[in-house]
N, CA, C and O atoms as a Tripos MOL2 file, in Angstrom:
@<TRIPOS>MOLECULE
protein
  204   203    51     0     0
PROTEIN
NO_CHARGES

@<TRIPOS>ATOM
      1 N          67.9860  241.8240  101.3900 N.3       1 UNK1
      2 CA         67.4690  241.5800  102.7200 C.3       1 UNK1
      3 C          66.0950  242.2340  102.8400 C.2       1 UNK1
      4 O          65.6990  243.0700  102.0280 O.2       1 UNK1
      5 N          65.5170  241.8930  103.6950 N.am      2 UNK2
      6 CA         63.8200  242.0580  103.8350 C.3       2 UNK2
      7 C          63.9140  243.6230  104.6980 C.2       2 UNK2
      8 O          64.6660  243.9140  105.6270 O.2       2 UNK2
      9 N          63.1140  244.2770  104.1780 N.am      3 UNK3
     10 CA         62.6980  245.6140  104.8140 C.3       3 UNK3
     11 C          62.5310  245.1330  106.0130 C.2       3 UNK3
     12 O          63.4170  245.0010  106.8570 O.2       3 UNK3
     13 N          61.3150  244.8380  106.1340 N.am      4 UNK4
     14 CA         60.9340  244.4040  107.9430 C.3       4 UNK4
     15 C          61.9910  244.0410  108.8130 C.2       4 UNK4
     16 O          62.0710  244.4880  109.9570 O.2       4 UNK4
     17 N          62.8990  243.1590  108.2650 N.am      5 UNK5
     18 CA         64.0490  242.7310  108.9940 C.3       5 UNK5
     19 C          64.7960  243.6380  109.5670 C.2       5 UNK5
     20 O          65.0590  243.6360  110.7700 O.2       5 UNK5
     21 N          65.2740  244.6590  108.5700 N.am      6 UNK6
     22 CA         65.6410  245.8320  109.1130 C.3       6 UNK6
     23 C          64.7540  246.9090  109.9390 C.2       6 UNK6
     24 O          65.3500  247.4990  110.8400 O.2       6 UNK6
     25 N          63.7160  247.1490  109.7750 N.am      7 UNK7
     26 CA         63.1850  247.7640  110.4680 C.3       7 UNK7
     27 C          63.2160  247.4840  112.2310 C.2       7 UNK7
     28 O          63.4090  248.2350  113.1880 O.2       7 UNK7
     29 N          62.8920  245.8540  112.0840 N.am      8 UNK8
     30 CA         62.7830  245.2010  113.5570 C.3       8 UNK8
     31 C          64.3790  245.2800  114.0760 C.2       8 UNK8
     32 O          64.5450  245.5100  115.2740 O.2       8 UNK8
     33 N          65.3870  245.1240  113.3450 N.am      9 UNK9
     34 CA         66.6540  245.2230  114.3100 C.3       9 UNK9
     35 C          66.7830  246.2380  114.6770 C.2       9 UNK9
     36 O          67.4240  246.3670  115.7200 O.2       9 UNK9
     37 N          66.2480  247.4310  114.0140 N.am     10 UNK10
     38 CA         66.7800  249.1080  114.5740 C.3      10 UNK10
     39 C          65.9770  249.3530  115.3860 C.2      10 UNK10
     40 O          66.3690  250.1130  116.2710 O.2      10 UNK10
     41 N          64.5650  248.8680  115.4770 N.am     11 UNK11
     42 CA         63.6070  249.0730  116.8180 C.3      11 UNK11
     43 C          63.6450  248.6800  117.4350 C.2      11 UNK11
     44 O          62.7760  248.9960  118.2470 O.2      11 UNK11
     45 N          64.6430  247.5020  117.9040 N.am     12 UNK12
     46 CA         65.2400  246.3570  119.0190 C.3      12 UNK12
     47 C          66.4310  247.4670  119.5440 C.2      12 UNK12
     48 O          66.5360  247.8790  120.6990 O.2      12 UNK12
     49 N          67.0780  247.7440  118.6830 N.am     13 UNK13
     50 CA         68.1900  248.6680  118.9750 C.3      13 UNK13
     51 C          68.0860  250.2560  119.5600 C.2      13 UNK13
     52 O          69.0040  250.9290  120.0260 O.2      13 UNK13
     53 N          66.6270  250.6400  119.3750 N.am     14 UNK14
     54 CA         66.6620  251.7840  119.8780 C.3      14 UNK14
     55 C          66.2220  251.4020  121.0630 C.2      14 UNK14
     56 O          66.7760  251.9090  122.0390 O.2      14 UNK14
     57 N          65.0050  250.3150  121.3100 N.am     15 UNK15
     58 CA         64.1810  250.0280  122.4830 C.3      15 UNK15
     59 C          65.8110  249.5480  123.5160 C.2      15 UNK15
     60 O          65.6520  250.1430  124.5810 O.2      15 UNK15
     61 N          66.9370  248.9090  123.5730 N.am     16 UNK16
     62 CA         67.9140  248.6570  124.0680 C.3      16 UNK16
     63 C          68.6650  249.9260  124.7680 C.2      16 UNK16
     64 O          69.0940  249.9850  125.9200 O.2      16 UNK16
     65 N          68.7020  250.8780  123.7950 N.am     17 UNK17
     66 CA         69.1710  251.9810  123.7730 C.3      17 UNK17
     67 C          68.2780  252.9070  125.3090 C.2      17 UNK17
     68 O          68.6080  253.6020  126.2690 O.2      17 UNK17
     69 N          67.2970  252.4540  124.8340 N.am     18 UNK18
     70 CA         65.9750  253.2500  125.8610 C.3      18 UNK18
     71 C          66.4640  252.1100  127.6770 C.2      18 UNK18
     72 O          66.5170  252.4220  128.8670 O.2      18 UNK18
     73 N          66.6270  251.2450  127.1630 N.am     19 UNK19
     74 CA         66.7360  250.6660  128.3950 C.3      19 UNK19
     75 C          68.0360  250.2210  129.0730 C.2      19 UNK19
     76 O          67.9670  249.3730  129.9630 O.2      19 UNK19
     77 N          69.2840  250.7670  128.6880 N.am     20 UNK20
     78 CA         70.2320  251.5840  128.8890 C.3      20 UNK20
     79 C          70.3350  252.4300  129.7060 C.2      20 UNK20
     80 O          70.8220  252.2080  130.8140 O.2      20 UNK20
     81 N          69.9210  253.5170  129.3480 N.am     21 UNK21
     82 CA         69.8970  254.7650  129.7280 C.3      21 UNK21
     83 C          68.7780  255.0050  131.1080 C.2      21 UNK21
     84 O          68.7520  256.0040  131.8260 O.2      21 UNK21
     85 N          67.9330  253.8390  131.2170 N.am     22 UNK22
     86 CA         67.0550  253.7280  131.8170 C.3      22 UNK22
     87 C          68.0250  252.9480  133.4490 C.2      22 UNK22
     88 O          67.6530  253.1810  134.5990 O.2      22 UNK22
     89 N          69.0150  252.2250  133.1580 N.am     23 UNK23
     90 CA         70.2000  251.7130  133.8110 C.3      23 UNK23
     91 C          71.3470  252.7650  134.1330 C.2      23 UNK23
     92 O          72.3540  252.2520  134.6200 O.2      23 UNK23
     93 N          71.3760  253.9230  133.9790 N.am     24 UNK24
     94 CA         72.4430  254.6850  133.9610 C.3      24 UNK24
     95 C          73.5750  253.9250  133.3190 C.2      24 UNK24
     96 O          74.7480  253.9920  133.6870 O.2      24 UNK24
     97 N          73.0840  253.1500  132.2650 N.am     25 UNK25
     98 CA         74.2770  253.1010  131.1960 C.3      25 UNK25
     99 C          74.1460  253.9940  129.9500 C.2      25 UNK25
    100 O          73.2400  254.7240  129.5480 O.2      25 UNK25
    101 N          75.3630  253.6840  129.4820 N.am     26 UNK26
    102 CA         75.3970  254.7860  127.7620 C.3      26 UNK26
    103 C          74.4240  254.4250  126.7850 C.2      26 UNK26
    104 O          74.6810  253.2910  126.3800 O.2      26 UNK26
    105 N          73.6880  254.7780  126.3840 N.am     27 UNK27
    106 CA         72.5850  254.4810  125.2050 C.3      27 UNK27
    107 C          73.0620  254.2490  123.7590 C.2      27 UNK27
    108 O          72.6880  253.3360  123.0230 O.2      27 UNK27
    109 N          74.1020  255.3900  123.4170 N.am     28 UNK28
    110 CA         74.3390  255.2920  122.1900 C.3      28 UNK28
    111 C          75.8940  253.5570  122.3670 C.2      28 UNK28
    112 O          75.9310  252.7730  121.4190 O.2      28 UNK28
    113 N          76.3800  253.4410  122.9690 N.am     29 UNK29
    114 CA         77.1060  252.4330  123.3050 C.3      29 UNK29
    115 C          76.3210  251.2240  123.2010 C.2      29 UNK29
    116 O          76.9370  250.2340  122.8060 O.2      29 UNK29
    117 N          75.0540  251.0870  123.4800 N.am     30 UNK30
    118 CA         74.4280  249.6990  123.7440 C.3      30 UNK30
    119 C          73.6340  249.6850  122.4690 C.2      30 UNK30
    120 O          73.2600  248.6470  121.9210 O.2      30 UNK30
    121 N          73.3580  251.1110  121.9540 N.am     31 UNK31
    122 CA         72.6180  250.9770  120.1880 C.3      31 UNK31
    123 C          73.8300  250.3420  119.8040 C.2      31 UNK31
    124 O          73.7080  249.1220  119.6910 O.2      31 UNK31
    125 N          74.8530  250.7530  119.5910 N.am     32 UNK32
    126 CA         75.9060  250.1500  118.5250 C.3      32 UNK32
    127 C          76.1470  248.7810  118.6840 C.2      32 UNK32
    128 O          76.5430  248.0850  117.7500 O.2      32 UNK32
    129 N          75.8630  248.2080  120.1820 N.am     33 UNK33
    130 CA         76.1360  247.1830  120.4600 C.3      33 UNK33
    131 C          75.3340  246.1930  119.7720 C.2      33 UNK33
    132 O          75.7800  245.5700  118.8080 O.2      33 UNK33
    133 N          73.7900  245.9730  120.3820 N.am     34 UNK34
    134 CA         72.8820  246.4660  119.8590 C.3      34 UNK34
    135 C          72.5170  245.6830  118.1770 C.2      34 UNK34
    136 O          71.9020  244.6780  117.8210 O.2      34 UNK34
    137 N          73.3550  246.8960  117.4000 N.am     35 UNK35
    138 CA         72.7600  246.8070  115.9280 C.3      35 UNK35
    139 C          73.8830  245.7180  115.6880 C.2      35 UNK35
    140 O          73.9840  245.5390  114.4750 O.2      35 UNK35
    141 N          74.8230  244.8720  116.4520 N.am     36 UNK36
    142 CA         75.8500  244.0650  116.4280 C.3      36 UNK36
    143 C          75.4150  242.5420  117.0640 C.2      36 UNK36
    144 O          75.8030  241.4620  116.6190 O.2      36 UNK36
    145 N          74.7220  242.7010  117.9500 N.am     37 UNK37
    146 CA         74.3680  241.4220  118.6060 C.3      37 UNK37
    147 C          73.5430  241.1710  118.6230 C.2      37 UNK37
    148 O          73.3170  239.9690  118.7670 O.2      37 UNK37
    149 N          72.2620  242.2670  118.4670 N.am     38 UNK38
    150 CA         70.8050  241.9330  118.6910 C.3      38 UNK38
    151 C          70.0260  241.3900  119.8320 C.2      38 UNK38
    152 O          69.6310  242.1580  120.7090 O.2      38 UNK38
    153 N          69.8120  240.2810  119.8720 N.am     39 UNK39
    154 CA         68.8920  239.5530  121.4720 C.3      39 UNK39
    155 C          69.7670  239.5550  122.2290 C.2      39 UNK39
    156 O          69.5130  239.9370  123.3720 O.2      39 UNK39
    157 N          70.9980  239.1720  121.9260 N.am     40 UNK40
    158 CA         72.2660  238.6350  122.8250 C.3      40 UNK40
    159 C          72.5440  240.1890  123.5920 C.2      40 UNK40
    160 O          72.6670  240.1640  124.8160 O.2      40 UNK40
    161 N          72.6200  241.2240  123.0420 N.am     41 UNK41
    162 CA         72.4940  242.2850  123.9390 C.3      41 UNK41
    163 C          71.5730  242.7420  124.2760 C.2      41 UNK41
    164 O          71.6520  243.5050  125.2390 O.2      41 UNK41
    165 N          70.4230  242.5290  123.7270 N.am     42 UNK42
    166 CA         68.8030  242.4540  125.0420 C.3      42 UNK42
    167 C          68.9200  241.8250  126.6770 C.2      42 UNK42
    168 O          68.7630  242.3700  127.7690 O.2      42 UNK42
    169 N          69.2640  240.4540  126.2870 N.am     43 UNK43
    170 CA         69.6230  239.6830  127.0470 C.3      43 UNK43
    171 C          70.5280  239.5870  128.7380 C.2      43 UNK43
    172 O          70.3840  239.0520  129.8370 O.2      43 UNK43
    173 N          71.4410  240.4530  128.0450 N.am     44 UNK44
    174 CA         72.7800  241.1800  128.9780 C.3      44 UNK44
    175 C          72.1560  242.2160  129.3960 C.2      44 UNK44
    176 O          71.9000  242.2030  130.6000 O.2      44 UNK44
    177 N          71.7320  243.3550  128.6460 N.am     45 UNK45
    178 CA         71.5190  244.3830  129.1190 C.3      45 UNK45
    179 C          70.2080  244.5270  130.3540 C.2      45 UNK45
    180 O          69.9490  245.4340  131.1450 O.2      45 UNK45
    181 N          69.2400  242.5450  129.9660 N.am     46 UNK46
    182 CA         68.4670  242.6690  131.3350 C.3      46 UNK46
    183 C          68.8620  242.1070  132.5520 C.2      46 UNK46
    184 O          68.2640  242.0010  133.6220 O.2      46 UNK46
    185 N          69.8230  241.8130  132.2430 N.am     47 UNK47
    186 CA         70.9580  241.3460  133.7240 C.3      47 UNK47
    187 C          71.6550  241.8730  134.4260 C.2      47 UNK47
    188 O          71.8400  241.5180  135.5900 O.2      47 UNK47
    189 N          72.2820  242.9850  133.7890 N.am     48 UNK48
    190 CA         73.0590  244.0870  134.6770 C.3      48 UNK48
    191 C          72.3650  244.5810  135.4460 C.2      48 UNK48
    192 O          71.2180  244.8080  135.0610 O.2      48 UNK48
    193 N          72.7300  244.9520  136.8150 N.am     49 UNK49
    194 CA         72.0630  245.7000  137.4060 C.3      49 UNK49
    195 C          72.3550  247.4560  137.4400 C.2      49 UNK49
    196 O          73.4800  247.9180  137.2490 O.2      49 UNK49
    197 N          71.0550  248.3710  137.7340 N.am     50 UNK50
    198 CA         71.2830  250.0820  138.0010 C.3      50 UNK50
    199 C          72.3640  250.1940  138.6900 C.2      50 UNK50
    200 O          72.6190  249.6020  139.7390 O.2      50 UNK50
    201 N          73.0590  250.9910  138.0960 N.am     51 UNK51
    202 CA         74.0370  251.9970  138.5910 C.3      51 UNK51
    203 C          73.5820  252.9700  139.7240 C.2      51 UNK51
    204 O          74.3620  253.8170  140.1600 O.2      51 UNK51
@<TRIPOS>BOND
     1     1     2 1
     2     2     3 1
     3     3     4 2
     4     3     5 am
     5     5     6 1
     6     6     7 1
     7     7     8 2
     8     7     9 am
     9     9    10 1
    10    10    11 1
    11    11    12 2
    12    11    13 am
    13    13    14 1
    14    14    15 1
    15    15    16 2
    16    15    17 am
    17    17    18 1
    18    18    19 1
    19    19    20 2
    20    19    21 am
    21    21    22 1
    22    22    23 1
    23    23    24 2
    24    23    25 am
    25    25    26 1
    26    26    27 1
    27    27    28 2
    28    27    29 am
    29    29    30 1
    30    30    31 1
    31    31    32 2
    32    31    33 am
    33    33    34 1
    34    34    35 1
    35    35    36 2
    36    35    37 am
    37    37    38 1
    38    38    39 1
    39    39    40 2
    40    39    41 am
    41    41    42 1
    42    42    43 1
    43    43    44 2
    44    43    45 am
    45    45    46 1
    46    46    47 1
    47    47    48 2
    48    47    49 am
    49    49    50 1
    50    50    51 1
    51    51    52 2
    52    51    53 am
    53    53    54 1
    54    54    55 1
    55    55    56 2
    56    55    57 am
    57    57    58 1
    58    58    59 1
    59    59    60 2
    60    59    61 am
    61    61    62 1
    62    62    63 1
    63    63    64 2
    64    63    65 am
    65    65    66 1
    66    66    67 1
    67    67    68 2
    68    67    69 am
    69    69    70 1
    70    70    71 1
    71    71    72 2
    72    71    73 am
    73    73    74 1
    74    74    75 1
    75    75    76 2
    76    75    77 am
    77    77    78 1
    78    78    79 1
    79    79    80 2
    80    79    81 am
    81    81    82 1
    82    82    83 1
    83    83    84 2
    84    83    85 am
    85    85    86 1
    86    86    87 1
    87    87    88 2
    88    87    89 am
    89    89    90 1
    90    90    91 1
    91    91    92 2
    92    91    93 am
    93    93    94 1
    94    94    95 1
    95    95    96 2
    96    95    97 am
    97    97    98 1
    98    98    99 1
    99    99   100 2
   100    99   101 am
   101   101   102 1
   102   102   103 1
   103   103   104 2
   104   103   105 am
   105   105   106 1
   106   106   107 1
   107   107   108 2
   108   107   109 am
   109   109   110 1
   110   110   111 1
   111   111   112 2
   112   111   113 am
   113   113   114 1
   114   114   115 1
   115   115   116 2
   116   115   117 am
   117   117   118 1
   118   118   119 1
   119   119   120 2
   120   119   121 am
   121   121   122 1
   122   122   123 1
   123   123   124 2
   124   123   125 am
   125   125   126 1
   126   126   127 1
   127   127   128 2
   128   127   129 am
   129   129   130 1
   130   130   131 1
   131   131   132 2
   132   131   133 am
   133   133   134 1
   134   134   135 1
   135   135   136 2
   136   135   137 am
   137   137   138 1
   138   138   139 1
   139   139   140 2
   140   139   141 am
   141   141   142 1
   142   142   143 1
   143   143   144 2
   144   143   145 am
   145   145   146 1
   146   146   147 1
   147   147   148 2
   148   147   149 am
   149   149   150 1
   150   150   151 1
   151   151   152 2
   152   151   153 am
   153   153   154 1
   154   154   155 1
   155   155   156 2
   156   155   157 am
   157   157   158 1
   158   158   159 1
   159   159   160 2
   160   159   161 am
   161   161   162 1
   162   162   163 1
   163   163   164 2
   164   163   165 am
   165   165   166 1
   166   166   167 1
   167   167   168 2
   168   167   169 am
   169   169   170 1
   170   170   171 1
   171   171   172 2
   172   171   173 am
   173   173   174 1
   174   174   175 1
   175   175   176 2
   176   175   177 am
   177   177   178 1
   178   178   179 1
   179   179   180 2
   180   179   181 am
   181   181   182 1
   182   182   183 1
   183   183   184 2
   184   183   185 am
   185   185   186 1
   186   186   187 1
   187   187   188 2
   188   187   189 am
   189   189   190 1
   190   190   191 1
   191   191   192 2
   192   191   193 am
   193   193   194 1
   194   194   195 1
   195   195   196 2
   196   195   197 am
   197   197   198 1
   198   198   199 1
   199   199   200 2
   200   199   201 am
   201   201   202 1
   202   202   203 1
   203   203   204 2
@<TRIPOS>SUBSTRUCTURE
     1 UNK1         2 RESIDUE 1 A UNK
     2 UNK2         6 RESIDUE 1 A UNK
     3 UNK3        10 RESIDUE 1 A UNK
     4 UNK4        14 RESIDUE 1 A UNK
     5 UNK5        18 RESIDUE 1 A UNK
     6 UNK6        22 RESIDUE 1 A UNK
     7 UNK7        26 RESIDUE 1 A UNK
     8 UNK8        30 RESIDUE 1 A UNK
     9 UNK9        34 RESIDUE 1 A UNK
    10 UNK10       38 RESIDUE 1 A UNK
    11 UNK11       42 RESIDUE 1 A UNK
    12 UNK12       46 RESIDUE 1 A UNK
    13 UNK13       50 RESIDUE 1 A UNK
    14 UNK14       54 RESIDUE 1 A UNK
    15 UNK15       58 RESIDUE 1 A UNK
    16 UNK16       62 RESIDUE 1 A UNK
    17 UNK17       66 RESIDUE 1 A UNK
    18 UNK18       70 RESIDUE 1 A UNK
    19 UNK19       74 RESIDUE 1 A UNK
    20 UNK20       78 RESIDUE 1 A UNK
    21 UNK21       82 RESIDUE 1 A UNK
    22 UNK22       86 RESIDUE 1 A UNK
    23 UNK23       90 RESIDUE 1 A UNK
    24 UNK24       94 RESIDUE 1 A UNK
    25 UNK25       98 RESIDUE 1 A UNK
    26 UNK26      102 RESIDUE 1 A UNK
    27 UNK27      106 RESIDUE 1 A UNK
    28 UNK28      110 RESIDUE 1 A UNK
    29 UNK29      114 RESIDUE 1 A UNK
    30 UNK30      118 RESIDUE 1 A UNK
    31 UNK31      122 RESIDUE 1 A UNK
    32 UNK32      126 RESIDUE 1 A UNK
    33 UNK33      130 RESIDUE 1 A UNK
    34 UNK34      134 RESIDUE 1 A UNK
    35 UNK35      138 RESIDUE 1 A UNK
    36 UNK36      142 RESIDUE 1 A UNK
    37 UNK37      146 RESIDUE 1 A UNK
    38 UNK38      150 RESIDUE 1 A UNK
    39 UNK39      154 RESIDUE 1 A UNK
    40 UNK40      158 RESIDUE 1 A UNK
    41 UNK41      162 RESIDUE 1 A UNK
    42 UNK42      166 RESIDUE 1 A UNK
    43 UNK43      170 RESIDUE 1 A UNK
    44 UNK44      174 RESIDUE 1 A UNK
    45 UNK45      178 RESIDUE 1 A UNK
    46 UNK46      182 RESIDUE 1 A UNK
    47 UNK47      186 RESIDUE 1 A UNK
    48 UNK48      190 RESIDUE 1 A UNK
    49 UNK49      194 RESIDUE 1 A UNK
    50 UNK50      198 RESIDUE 1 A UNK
    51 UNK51      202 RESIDUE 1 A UNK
C-alpha cells in the first residue's frame, strides 16, 4: 500500500478526532472510528449536533 495513503487516512483521523472533541464528543472513539470508515465518519461527525 502507498505511504501517502496512509499518511492521509491518519490525518483524516486525527483532524476527526479534533472535531469531536470540538462537539463534546470522545475523540479517541471517533479516531478509531475514523481509521474504520474514513469520509463516512467525516460525514456523520458533521451532522451531529454540540452537546
Amino acid at each position: 500500500m502507498d505511504n501517502q495513503y496512509i499518511v492521509g487516512w491518519g490525518t483524516l483521523a486525527l483532524i476527526n478526532a479534533g472535531l469531536a472533541q470540538g462537539k463534546n464528543r470522545t475523540g479517541l472513539n471517533w479516531f478509531l472510528l475514523s481509521l474504520a470508515l474514513g469520509l463516512l465518519a467525516t460525514f456523520s461527525l458533521l451532522l451531529v449536533e454540540k452537546r
